[in-house]
N, C-alpha and C positions, 0 to 999 in steps of 0.2 A: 367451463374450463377457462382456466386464465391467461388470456395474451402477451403478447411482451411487453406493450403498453402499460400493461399494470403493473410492472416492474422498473426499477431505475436501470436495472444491467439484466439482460438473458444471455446468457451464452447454450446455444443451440448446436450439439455435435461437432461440437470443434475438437480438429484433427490438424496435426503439423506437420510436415515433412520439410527438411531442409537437405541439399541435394549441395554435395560437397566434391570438389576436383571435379566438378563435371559430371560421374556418374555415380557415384558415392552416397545413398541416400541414410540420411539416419531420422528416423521416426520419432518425434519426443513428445504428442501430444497425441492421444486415442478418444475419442467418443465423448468429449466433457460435457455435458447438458448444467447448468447451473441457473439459477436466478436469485438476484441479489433487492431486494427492499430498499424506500427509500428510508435515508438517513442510517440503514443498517451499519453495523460492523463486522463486517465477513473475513474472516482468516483465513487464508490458502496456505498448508500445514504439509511439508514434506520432505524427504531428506535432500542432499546434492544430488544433481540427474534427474530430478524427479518431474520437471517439465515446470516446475510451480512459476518463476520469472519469465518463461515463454508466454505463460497463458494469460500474464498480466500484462505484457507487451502486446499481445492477440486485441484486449481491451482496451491498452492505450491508444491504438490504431498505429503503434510501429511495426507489427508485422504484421501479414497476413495469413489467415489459417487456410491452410491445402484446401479445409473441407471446413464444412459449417459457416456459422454467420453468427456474431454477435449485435444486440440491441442496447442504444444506450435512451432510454425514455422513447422506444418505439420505433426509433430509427436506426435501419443498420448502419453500423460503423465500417467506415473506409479508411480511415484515416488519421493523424492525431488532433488537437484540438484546443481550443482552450476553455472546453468545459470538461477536460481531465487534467487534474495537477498531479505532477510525478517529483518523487523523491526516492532517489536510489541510492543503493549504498557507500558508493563511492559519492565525494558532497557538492564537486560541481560544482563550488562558486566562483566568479570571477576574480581571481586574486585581486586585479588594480581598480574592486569598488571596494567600496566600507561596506557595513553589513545593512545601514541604509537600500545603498545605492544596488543590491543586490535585489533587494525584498521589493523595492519598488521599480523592478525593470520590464518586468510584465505589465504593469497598467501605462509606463511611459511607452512602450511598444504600440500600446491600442490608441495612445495618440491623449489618453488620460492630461488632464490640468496638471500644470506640477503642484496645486497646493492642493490636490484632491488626491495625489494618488499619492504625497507625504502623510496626507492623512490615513490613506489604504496603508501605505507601509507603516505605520506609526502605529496603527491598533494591532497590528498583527506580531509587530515586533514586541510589544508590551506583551500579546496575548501569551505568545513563548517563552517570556521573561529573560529578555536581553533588550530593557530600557536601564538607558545611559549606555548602551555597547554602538550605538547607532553608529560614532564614528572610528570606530574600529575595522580594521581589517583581516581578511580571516586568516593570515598567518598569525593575528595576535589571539585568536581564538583557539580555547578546547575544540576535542575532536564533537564531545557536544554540544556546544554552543555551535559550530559549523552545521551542523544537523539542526539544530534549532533556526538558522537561518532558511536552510533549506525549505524547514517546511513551512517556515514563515512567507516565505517568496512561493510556493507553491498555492497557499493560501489566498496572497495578498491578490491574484487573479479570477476568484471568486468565484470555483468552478464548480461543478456540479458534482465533481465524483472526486477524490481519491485516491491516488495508488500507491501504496510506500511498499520497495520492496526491498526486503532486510537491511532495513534504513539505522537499524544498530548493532551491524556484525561487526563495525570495525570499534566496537567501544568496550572499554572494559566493563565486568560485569557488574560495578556500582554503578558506572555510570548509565549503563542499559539497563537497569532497573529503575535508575529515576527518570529517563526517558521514557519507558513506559509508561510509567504512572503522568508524567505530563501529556504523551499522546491523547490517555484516557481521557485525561482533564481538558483537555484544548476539543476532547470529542464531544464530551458534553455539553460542552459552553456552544461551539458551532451546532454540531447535530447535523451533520453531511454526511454522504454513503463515503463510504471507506472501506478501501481493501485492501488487504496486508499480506504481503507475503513473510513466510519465517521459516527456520527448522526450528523452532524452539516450540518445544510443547508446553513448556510454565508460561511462554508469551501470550502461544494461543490462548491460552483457556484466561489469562486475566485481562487482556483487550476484545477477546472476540463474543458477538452474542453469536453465533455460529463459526464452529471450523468447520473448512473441507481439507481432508486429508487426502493426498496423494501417495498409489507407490511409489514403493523408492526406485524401482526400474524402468530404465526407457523403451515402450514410452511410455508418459506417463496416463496412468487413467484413473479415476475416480474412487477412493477405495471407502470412505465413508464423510458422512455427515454427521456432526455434533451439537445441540443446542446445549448451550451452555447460562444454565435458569440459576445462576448466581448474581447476589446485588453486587451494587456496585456502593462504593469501593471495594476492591476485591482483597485477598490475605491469599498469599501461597500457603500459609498452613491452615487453612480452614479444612476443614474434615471432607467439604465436599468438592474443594478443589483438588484434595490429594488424591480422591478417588476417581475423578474422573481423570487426572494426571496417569494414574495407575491405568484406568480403563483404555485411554489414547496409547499411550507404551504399550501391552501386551499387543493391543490389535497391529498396533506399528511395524512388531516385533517381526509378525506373521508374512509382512510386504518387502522388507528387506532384504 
């Protein structure tokens, strides 16, 4: 049988309770057991309520679960870190740096050279495709190019895990579709674990080599597992993406 060790993330029966005005309990996390692979791409797939950004905080190490224990490379998690890089939906960048001085704020934090951690920020910011944006600032940016920064500075720390969570609900839907497709690409090129949160089921199934779906009721708990055995690049009209698209919706349909 396989330990935690042998996994980059386990999440072992985590359960959440938050306890509001004092005596007010509301439940949003039941019984999750998960384990995540290295270099994997794990999707967390579920509607609003559904616990799915709780349990990605659970792994961040910003909150803590009621119950259960998460493992990141064998060690339980206490806390946050900087072998997890976060990118949330809202994009959090420092308005009074330029998209530089954003990306490389993490390696000057850890006390990084300045011409070592220009060049951290420098590979990361090309790897997103905002070179020559360096000296800009993000009120002069799109909503995606700001998300590009983000996860460029999330990167530019060199962490071990990934967490974005619905890092393109505030984009329109061309623009969140060539985000995707660059996620995918920036995944390839690194090859780090990653885990995503969405309610988008055409997201899931063309970023993730596994979804886990969640009900849509709180709290949330585990309602199925998906491998998803298409190449990569992926087409939302390929015949086997439609069907499993079709297959995730009816089940979906049934938790709602």
């Amino acid at each position: 049988m396989e330990t935690s060790q042998e996994y980059k993330i386990d999440c072992q029966h985590i359960s959440k309770t938050f306890v509001q005005k004092g005596t007010q309990r509301v439940h949003v996390l039941e019984d999750i057991s998960v384990n995540v692979k290295n270099n994997e791409f794990l999707v967390i797939l579920g509607p609003g309520q559904s616990g799915k950004s709780t349990l990605l905080r659970i792994i961040a190490g910003l909150e803590t679960p009621s119950e259960g224990n998460v493992y990141l490379d064998g060690k339980e998690v206490s806390g946050p870190g900087a072998d997890r890089g976060l990118v949330f939906q809202s994009y959090m960048l420092f308005p009074w740096k330029t998209v530089l001085g954003n990306v490389e704020l993490g390696p000057k934090l850890r006390g990084i050279s300045k011409n070592e951690r220009r060049e951290v920020a420098q590979h990361y910011i090309d790897l997103v495709g905002l070179k020559g944006f360096e000296n800009h600032y993000p009120h002069q940016l799109s909503g995606g190019m700001k998300q590009r920064v983000g996860i460029a500075r999330a990167y530019s720390n060199n962490p071990e895990l990934m967490l974005l969570d619905e890092p393109f609900g505030q984009l329109d839907a061309q623009t969140r579709y060539f985000m995707e497709k660059e996620t995918a690409r920036i995944w390839e090129t690194e090859k780090r674990t990653v885990l995503f949160v969405t309610n988008n089921i055409e997201e899931a199934i063309f970023l993730g080599d596994r979804i886990l779906s969640l009900q849509g009721k709180l709290p949330g708990r585990m309602h199925a597992m998906y491998e998803v055995h298409l190449p990569r690049p992926r087409e939302h009209t390929e015949m086997k993406f439609l069907e499993l698209r079709q297959k995730i919706t009816d089940a979906s349909e049934l938790t709602l």
